[in-house]
C-alpha positions in Angstrom: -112.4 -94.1 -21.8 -112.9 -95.0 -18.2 -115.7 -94.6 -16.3 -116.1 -96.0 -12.5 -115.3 -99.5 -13.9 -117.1 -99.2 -17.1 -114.8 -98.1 -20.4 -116.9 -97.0 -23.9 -117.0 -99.1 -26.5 -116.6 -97.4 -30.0 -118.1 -94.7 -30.4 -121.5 -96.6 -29.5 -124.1 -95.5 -27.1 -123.1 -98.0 -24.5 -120.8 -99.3 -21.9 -119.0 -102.2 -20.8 -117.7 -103.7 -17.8 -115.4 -105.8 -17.8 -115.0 -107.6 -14.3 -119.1 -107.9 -14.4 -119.0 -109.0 -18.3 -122.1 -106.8 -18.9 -122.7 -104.7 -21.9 -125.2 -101.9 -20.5 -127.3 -100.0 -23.3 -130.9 -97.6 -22.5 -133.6 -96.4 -24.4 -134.3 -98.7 -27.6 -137.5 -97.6 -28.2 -138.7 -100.0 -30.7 -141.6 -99.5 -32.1 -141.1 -95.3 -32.6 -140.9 -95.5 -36.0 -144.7 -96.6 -36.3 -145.7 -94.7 -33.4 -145.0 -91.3 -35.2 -146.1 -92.9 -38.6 -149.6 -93.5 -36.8 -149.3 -89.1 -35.6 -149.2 -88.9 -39.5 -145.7 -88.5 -40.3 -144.4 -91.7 -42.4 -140.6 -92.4 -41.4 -139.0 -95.3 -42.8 -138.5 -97.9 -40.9 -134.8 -98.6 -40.3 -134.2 -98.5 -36.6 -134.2 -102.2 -35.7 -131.5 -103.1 -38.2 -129.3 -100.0 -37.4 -129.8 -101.3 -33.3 -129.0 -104.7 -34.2 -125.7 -103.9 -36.2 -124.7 -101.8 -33.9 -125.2 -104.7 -30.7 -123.0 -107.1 -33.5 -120.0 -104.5 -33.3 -120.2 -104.4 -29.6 -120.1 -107.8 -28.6 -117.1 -108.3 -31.3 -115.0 -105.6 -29.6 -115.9 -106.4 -25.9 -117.1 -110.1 -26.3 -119.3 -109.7 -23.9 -121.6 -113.0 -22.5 -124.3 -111.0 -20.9 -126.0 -107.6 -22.1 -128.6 -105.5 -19.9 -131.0 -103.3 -21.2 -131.7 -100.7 -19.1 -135.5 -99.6 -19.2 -137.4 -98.8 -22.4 -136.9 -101.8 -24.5 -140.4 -100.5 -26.1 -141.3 -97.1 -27.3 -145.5 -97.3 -27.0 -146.9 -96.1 -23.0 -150.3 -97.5 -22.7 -150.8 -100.5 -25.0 -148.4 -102.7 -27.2 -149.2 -102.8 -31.2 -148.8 -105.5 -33.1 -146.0 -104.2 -35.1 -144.2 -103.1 -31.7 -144.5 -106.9 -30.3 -143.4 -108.1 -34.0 -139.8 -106.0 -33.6 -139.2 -106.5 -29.9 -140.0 -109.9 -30.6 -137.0 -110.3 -33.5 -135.0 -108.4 -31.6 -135.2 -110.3 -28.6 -134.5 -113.6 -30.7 -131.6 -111.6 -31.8 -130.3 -111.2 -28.5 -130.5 -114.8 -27.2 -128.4 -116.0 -30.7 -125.9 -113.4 -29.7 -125.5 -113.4 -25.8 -125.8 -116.2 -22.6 -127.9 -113.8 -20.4 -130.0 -111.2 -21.2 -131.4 -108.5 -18.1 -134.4 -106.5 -19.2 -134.9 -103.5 -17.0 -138.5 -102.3 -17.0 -138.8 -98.6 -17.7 -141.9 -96.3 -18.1 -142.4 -97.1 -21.7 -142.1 -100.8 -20.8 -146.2 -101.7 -20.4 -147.2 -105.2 -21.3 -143.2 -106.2 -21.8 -144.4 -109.7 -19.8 -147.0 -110.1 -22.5 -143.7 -110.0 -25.2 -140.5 -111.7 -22.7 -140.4 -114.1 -20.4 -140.4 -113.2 -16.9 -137.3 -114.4 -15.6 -135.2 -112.0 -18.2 -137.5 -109.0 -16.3 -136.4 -107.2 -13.5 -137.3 -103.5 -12.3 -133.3 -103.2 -11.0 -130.4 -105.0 -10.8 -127.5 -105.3 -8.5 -123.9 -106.4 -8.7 -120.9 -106.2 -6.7 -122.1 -102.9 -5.7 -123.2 -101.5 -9.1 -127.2 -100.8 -9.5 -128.6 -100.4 -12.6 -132.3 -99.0 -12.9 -134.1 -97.0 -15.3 -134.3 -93.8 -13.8 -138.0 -92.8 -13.7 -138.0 -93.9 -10.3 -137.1 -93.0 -6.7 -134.5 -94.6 -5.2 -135.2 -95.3 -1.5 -133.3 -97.4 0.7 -130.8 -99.3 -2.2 -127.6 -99.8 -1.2 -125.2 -99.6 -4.0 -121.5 -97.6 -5.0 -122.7 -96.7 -8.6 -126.0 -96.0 -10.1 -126.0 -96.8 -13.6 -129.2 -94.8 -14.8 -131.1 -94.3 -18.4 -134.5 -92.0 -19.1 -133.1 -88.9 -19.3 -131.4 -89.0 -22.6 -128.9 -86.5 -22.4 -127.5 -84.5 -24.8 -125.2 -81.3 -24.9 -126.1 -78.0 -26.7 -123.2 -76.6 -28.2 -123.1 -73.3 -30.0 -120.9 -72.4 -32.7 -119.3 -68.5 -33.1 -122.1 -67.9 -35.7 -124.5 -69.1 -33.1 -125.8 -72.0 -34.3 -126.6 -74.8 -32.0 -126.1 -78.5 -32.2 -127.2 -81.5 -30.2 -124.8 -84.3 -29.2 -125.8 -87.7 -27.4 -124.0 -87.7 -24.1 -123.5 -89.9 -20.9 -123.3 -88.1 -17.5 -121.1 -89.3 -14.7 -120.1 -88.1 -11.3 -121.2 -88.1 -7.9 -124.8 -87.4 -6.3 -125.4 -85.6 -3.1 -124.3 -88.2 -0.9 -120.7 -89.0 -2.6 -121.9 -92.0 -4.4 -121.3 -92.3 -8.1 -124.1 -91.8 -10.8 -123.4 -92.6 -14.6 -126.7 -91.8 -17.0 -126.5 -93.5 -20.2 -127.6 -91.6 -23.5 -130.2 -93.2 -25.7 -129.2 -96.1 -27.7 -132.2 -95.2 -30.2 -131.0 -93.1 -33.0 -134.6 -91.5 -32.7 -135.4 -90.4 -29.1 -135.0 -86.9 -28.8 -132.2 -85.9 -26.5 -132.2 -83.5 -23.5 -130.2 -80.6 -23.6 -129.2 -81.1 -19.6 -126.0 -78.5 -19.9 -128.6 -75.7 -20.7 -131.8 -77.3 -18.7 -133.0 -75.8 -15.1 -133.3 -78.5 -12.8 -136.3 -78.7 -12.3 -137.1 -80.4 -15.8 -135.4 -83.1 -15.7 -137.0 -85.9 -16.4 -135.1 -88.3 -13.2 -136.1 -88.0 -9.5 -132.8 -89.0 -8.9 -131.1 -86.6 -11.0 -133.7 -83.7 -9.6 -133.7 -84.4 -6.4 -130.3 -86.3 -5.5 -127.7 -85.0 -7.6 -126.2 -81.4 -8.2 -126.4 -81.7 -12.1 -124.6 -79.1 -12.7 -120.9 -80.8 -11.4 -121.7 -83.9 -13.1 -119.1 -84.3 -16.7 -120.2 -85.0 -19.7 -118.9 -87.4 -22.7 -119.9 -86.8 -25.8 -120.1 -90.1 -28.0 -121.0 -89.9 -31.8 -121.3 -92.5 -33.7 -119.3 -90.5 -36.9 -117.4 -88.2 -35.0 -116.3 -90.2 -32.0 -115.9 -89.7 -28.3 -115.1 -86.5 -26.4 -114.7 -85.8 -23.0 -116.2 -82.9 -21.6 -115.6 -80.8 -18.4 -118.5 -80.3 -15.6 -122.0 -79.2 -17.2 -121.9 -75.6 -15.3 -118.6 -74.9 -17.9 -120.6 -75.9 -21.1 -121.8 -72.8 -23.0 
């Protein structure tokens, strides 16, 4: 599927595109898994693996040379545990065995990142032949770009069923902000992060200045991608009951 240059890949949390050869994924979060085991509630810890298989089978089906990671690499706000640094560490190993360039976008979760990856794979945007990507959690003042290529908000759809029970499905959001230019917000590539149900969501709660304050939410589409059930396209959010 096809959007503003980018096309899915597999029924993965991601994009790809092709004429910039970058494979864009958001919201890792490494490090939840002990984050909520510290709040008393063990989880196993599985999510690294599952986020590295899942970066194998998109760089074999796109062969991408460069990925970007598009804000919250890390999970933890105000200080970096050692078990957080250990996983970011592996994972960013990972990356440099897999791909020739790897772009770090700092997001809010991302404190003490320069502690954990060298500086020159850090940036708090990027811009390419028109195409910004940035985390989200930010304003947006004065860039100059054709499409925004957002994370943060990790949206989701909540769909109801005839016996009215409600499920939650990952999503990325497309379509234009106030001033005509395009806007794509990426779902969560963490299999953990909690996502936002933005078709039934006042505006005023989400999480993005940029999707508060610059973009009707409301006329943006929705695609659904699952990892078991696949990808399916979706019409604007003010039609999804």
């Amino acid at each position: 599927m096809d959007v503003f240059g980018f096309k899915t890949v597999d029924s993965l949390p991601a994009l790809y595109h092709p004429e910039l050869d970058i494979l864009a994924v958001s919201d890792l979060h490494l490090g939840l898994e002990k984050a909520v085991s510290y709040d008393g509630n063990y989880v196993p810890k599985f999510q690294l693996e599952e986020i590295k298989e899942d970066i194998r089978t998109l760089k074999e089906e796109t062969d991408a040379s460069r990925i970007l990671l598009n804000g919250d690499l890390k999970h933890e706000f105000s200080h970096t545990r050692f078990s957080e640094k250990e996983e970011i560490e592996e994972f960013f190993k990972f990356l440099q065995r897999v791909f020739q360039e790897i772009i770090v976008i700092e997001g809010n979760h991302d404190t003490y990142l320069e502690d954990i990856i060298p500086e020159e794979n850090l940036a708090e945007s990027f811009l390419e032949d028109g195409v910004l990507f940035t985390h989200g959690h930010r304003r947006i003042e004065d860039k100059e770009f054709e499409t925004l290529v957002i994370g943060h908000e990790h949206p989701a759809l909540e769909l109801e069923d005839e016996i009215g029970i409600t499920e939650k499905f990952d999503c990325l959001l497309y379509g234009q902000m106030e001033d005509d230019r395009n806007i794509i917000v990426l779902p969560a590539f963490s299999k953990m992060a909690g996502g936002s149900g933005v078709n039934k969501m006042p505006s005023s709660e989400l999480l993005s200045p940029v999707l508060r304050d610059k973009t009707d939410v409301r006329i943006l589409k929705a695609i659904a991608i699952d990892k078991e059930a696949g990808i399916f396209e979706f019409p604007r959010l003010h039609r999804i009951q």
